[in-house]
N, C-alpha and C positions, 0 to 999 in steps of 0.2 A: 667767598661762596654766596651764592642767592638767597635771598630770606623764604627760598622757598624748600631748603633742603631739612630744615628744622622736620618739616612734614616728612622726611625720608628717616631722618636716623630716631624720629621719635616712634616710627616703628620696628626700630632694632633694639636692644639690649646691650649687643658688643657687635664688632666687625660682621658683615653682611657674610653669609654663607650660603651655599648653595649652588646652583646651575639653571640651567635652561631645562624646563619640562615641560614635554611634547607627550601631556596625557592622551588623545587623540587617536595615539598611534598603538595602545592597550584598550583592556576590557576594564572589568569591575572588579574582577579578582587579585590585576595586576594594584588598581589604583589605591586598594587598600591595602596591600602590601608596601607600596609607596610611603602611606603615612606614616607605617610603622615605622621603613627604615630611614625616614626622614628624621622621626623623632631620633632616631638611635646614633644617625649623625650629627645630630646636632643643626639641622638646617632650617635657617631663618627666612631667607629669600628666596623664591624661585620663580624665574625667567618665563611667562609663560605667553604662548600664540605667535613666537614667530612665524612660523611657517602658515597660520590656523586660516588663509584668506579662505581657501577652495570648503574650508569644511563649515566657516558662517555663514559662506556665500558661497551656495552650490550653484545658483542661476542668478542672472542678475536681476537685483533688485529684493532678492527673498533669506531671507536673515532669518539664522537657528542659532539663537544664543545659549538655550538652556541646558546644551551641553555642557557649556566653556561657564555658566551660570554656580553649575554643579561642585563643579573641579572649583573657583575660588571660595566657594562657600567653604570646604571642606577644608584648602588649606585656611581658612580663615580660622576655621575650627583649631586645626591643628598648631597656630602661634605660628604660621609661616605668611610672611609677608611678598606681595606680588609684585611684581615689574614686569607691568603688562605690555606685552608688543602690539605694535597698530596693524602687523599681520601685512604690510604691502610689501613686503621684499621680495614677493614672490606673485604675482597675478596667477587667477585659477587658468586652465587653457582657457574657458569660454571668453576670456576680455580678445586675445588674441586670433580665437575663429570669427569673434563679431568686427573687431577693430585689426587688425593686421596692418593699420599704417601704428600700432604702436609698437614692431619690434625692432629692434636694433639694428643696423648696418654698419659693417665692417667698412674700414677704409676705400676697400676692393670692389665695395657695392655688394658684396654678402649679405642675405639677412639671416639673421639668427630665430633659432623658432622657439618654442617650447621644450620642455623633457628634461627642463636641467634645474635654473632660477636666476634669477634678475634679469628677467628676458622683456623688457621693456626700454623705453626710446626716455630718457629724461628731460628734454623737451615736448615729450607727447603732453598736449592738454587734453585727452583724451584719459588717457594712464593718470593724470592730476585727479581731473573729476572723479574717477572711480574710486578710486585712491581718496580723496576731501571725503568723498559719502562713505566709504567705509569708517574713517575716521570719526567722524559725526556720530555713528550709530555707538562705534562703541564707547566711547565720551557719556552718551547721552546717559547709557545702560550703568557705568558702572562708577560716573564719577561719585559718588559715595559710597563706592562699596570698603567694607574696614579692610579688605587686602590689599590694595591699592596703595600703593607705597610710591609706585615709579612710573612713571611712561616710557618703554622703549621705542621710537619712530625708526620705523624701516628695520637694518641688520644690514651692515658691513658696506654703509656705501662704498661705490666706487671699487669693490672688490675683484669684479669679472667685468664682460664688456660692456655694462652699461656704464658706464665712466667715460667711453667716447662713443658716439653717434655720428654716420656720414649718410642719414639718411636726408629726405628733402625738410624734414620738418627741423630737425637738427641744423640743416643749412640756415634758413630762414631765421631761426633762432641765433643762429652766428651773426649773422647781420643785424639782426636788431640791436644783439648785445653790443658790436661794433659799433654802429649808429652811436649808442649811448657812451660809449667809450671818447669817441675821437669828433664826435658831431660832422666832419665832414669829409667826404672822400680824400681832399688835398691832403687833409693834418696825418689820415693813414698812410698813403703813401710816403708822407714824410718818415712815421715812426718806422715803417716795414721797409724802408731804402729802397720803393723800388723802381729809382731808375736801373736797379743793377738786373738784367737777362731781361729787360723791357715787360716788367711786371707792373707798370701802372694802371691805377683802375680809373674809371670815369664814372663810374658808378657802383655803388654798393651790391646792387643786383650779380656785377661780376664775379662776385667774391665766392668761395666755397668753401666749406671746412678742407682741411691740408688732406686729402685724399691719395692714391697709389699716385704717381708721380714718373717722369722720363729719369729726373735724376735730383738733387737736392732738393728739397720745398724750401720756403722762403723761411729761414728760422723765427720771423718777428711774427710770420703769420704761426706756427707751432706754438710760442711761448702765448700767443692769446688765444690761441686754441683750449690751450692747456689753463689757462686763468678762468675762459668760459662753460668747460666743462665742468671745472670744480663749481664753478654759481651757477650751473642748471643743475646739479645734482643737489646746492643747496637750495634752492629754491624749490622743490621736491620734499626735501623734509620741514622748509619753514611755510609751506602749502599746510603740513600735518599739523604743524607746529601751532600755525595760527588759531586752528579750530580747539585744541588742547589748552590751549592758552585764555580761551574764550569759554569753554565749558567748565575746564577743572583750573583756573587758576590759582590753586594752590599746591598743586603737583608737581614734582618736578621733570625735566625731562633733558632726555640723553638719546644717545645713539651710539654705536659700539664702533670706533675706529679698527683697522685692519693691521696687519704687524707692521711697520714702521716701510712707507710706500709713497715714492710723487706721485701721489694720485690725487689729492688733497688738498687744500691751503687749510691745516688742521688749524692754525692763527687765528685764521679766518672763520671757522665754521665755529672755533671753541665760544665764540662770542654771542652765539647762539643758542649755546646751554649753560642749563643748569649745572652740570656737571659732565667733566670728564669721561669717557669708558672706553675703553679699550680690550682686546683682545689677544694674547701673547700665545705664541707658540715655539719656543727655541728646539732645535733640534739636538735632542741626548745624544747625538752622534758626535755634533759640532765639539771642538775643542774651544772657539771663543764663544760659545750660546752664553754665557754666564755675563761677559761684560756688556756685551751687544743688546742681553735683554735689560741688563741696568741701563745702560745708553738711553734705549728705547722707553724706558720708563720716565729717567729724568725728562725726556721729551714731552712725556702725558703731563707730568707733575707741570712742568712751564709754559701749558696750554694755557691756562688760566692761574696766570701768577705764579702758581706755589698751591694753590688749592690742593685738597686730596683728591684723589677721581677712584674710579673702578674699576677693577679687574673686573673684566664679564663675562668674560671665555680665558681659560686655559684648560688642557690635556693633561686626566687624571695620570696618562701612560701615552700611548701609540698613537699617532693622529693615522688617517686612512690616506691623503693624498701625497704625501713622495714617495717617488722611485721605490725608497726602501724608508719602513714607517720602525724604529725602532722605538723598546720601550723605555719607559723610565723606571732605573733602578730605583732598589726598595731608597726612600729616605729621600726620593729626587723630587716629589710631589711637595713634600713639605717645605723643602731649602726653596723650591721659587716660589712658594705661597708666603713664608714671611720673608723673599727677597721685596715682591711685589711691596707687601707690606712699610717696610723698611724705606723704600722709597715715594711711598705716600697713598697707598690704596685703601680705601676703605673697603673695600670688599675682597674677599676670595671666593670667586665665583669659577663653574667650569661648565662646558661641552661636554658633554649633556650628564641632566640626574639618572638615565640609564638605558643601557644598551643597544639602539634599535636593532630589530630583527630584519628590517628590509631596509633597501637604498641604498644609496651613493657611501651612506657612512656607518656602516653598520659592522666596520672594523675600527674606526674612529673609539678608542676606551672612553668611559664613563664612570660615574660613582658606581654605578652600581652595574656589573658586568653581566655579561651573559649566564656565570655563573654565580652573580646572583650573592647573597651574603656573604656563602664560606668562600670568599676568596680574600688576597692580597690587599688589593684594589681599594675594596669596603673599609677593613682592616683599617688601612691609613686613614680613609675618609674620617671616620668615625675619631680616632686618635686626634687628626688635625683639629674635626671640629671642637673638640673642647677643650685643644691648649687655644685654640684661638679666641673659646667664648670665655677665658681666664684673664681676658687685658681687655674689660669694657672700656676702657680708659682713652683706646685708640682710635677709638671711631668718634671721627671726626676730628683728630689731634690733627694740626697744622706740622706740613714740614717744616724744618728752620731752615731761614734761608741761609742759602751757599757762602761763602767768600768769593770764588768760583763761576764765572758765566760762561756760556756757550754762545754762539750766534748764530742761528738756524732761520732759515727762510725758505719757503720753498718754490715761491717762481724763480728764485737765485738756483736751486736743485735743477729745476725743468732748464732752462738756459744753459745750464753749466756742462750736461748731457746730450746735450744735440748735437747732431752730425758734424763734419766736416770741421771739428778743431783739433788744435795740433796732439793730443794724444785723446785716444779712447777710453785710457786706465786713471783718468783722473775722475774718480768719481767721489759724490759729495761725503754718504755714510761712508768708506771708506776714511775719509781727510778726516772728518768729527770723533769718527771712535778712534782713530790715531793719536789725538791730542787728547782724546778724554781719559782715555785708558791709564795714560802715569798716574791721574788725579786718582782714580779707581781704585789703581792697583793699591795706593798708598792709603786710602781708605779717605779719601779728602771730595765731598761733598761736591758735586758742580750742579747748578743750574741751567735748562737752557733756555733762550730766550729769543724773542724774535727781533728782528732789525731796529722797529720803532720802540724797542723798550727803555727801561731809564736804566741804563749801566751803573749809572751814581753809585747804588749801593756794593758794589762789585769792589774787590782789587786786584781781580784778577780777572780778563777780558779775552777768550779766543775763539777767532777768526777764520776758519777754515774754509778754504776757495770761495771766497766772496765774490766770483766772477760779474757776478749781474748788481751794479752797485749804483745806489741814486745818490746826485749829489747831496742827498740831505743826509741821508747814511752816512758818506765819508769827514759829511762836517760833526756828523754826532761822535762818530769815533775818536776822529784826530781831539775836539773836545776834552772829550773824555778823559784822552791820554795828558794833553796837557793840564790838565786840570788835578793830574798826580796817580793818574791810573796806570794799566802797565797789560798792552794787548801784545797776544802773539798771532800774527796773521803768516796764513800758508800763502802759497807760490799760486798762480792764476787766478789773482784775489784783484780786484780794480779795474776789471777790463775792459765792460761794456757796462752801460747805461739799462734802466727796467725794459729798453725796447730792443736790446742786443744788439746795438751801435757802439763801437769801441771807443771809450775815453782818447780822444785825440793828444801829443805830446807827449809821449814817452806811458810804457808801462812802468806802474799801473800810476797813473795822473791823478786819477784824485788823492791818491796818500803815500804821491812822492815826497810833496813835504812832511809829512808826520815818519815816514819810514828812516827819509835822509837818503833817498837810493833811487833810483830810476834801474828798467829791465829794458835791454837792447836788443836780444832776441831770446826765445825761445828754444831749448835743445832737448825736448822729451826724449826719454831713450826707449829702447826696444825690447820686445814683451821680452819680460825675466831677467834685462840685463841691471846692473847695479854697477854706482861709481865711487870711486874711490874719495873720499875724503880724508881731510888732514889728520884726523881722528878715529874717522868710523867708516862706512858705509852709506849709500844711499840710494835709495830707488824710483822710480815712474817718472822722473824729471829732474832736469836739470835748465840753466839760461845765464844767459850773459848779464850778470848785476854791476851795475858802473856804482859804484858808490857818492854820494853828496851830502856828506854828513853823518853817515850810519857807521859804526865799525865790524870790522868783518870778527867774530869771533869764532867761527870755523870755517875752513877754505875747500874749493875741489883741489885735487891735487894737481892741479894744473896751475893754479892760484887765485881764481876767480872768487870770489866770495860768495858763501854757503850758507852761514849761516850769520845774518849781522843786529847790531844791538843800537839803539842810538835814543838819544834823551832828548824828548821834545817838552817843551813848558816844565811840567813839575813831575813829567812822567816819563815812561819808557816802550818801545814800541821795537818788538823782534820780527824777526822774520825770517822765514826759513822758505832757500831756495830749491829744495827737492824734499823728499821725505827719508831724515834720517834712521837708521836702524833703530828698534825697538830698546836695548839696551841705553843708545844713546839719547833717544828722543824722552827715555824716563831719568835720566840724570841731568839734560835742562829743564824739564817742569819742575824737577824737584830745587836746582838751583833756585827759576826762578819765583817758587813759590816759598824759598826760603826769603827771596829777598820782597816778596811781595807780604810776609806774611801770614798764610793761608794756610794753615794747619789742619791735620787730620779732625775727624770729627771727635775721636777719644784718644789724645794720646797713648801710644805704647803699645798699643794692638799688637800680636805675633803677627807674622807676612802669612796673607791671604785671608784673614777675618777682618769682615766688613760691618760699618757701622754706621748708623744715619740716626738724626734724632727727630722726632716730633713733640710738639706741644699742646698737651691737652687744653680745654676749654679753660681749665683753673690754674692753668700757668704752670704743671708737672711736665718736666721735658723724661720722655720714654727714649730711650736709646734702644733700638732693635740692632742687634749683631748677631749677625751669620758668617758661617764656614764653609764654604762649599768641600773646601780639603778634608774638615775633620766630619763634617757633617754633622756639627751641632748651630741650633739657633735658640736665640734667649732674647726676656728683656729685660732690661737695666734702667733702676730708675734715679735720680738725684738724690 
């Protein structure tokens, strides 16, 4: 963690509480009802000026603070700590009536207008400048004020379409970034292959972001599409970033990641904060929301090593945007507040402190409901808040690291996704919580991590469609393994190189030798069918594995080898040629985590109570275990 977070939890007591509050959108009547039922919940933190650009800055240039002056004096009053937003996630209309080259264009040459939010071009230097100067002013105004706890910059990059831009300024921008990437037309054309459909450039000018198209676009030109998108979106908030860093550098500061999305090189951006944050929303409908959102969490936690990060949004109940918004049962609020927990959050924060009356989200549930105290809703709020302000202990307790690692990447995500490979149903989150889930179900600890991390500490390494693999990756892995570690790699893992060029000499080449196998062809099967193996069952793929060393330890029933095993240096390295049934695919992780080692976090747990431990500042390991089955959660300490 940053030595700049001391300044955040030293404005806490116990775990961060509270939500996002949009005073703005009340009176004076409402705001002092606020306090009250703040105190009453227990709420330490609160989110405040997301949305607030149009109402500091009604005309350009003229700034009314002493509304917003108002409202933090009061929670200042009230022992409630601020995580103040820099308010650009949203431009007022007037940036967009004066400037209209800053809104977004669709692939198609669409532009997007106003009426909704994030209607800006993330290359616009136009949208930067406004954006720097609003940031400035409120630095300037508030960096010593005693609520000031946090900096939130922006809200949900990359959420909607400002994440890609096909307008002229976005183009230009492409090219530069290009320029900087490859310095000269010949080296792109090399990485993008394209003498193939006589796509060569002769000049950078040629070039255009991957726009509507006759028929395929150039996949090398997509995958850096998608690399420069995420660094003009980062360069947008470290535009913010710089001036916060200059005014208040003792603050810390964040931004609120989206539910688990290739829109992001979150690797990449985590490098850039202070801290982690995140935003979760599973759906009470779903049958797998439970493992999917622990998934999605270990993801946050190995943003930044193992740090803890923040829950910054989650749904007291009902969110307003699917099809059908159902709610969450009585008791469902709590189990994902200390699942969150349990996996490393320092906060239980939600969407929104209460109800709006108008908008887009004004079915969206809150703390505090339309009906206001006497309801359900409150009810819980209030209960949460004080089992959770009963373990000051946890905030800022370190998670203990896994036995367990993951390997996540996400221009490996964007590559492995693109058109025209041989099955459409291999997708990345799919492969991940496939393999994570035995570890889950058994209550055993995984980390995830990114490509260039140090596996060392690990004994246990998995692999999921590594399609997009640089040779320095496949030296670190095969390493690894010979060095006495023990990776399970899935089926379309080796393929191509970071420019989507395929490993020439047999799949997958760079870790033929550590597998002991080469793949001869490829045989995806078709949507919903499933093949027979020697044992079990399996689905979305299948391919011809010649064996070179590896031993097959389950077969298709035809005889080909399915699943095989082989010992390289001091270690061992699996590998699985389609994806086995769930029953089966948890009885090899669990073998081979007997022979790795890797134990549950508490032994003896009953099947379905879940357990993860963290380490306070004084060396007390806090074990949080939850049930979603019985719907209790506790903490247990040494």
């Amino acid at each position: 963690m940053t030595d700049r977070i001391p300044r955040f939890h030293g404005k806490l007591s116990s775990l961060a509480y509270g939500g996002d509050y949009n005073p703005e959108q009340w009176g004076p009547e409402v705001h002092a009802e606020d306090s009250e039922l703040m105190r009453e919940a227990g709420v330490n933190l609160a989110t405040v000026g997301i949305f607030s650009w149009a109402r500091v800055e009604p005309v350009p240039g003229e700034f009314h603070f002493e509304w917003l002056d108002g409202h933090l004096d009061r929670l200042a009053r009230d022992g409630v700590a601020v995580c103040l937003a820099t308010m650009t996630a949203s431009p007022p209309p007037w940036l967009a009536r004066l400037h209209p080259e800053t809104l977004p264009v669709l692939e198609d040459g669409t532009r997007l207008y106003p009426g909704s939010r994030q209607h800006w071009c993330p290359s616009s230097p136009v949208f930067r400048t406004y954006a720097v100067r609003l940031v400035e002013q409120l630095a300037k105004r508030y960096a010593h004020h005693p609520a000031l706890a946090l900096w939130h910059i922006g809200n949900e990059y990359g959420c909607h379409i400002s994440r890609h831009c096909h307008c002229e300024v976005s183009t230009d921008a492409f090219r530069t970034w290009l320029r900087g990437r490859y310095g000269t037309v010949e080296a792109l054309n090399e990485a993008w292959s394209t003498t193939f459909w006589s796509q060569q450039y002769a000049d950078f000018d040629e070039i255009h972001t991957p726009r509507t198209a006759p028929s395929f676009r150039n996949p090398a030109q997509q995958l850096d599409y998608r690399r420069f998108s995420s660094d003009e979106l980062l360069a947008c908030y470290l535009a913010e970033k710089e001036v916060l860093d200059r005014l208040t550098p003792d603050v810390p500061v964040t931004t609120n990641f989206v539910p688990l999305a290739p829109t992001l090189d979150l690797f990449r951006w985590a490098r850039e904060m202070d801290v982690v944050s995140y935003d979760s929303y599973p759906d009470p409908h779903s049958a797998d929301a439970v493992h999917e959102t622990a998934f999605h969490y270990d993801v946050m936690r190995g943003l930044k090593d193992g740090d803890p990060w923040l829950l910054m949004e989650q749904a007291p109940s009902a969110v307003n945007w699917r099809r059908r918004n159902g709610r969450k049962p009585v008791g469902r609020m709590r189990l994902d507040s200390w699942q969150a927990v349990a996996h490393g959050a320092d906060s239980v924060l939600f969407f929104q402190w209460r109800a709006s009356r108008g908008g887009a989200e004004k079915f969206h549930s809150a703390m505090v409901p339309h009906g206001g105290r006497a309801t359900r809703i409150f009810g819980e709020v209030c209960e949460l808040g004080a089992e959770l302000a009963a373990y000051p202990g946890l905030l800022g307790a370190r998670p203990e690291r896994a036995s367990a690692a993951l390997v996540w990447d996400w221009p490996n995500w964007w590559a492995l996704e693109q058109e025209a490979h041989p099955s459409a149903d291999v997708r990345l989150l799919d492969g991940a919580r496939a393999l994570h889930k035995p570890l889950y179900d058994a209550s055993v600890a995984c980390d995830v991590v990114p490509v260039d991390a140090d596996f060392s500490p690990y004994k246990l390494l998995l692999v999921p469609h590594l399609y997009a693999l640089t040779a320095e990756t496949a030296r670190r892995i095969t390493e690894y393994v010979a060095s006495g570690g023990t990776a399970v790699v899935t089926y379309f893992s080796g393929i191509t190189d970071e420019h989507d060029r395929v490993w020439l000499g047999g799949y997958p080449a760079p870790l033929r030798d550590l597998l002991g196998l080469r793949v001869d062809e490829f045989d995806p099967l078709r949507e919903g069918e499933h093949i027979q193996l020697s044992d079990c069952q399996g689905s979305l793929w299948s391919e011809d594995v010649i064996l070179e060393g590896a031993a097959a330890v389950t077969t298709f029933s035809d005889g080909r080898p399915a699943i095989t095993r082989h010992t390289y240096g001091r270690g061992t390295a699996w590998y699985l040629a389609t994806t086995p049934d769930a029953p089966t695919l948890r009885t090899l992780l669990d073998r081979i985590r007997t022979e790795t080692e890797v134990h549950p976090v508490l032994p003896g747990l009953p099947p379905g109570q879940q357990a993860r431990t963290r380490v306070t500042t004084d060396g007390a390991r806090l074990h949080v275990v939850y049930d979603y089955e019985t719907g209790t959660a506790e903490v247990r300490q040494d």
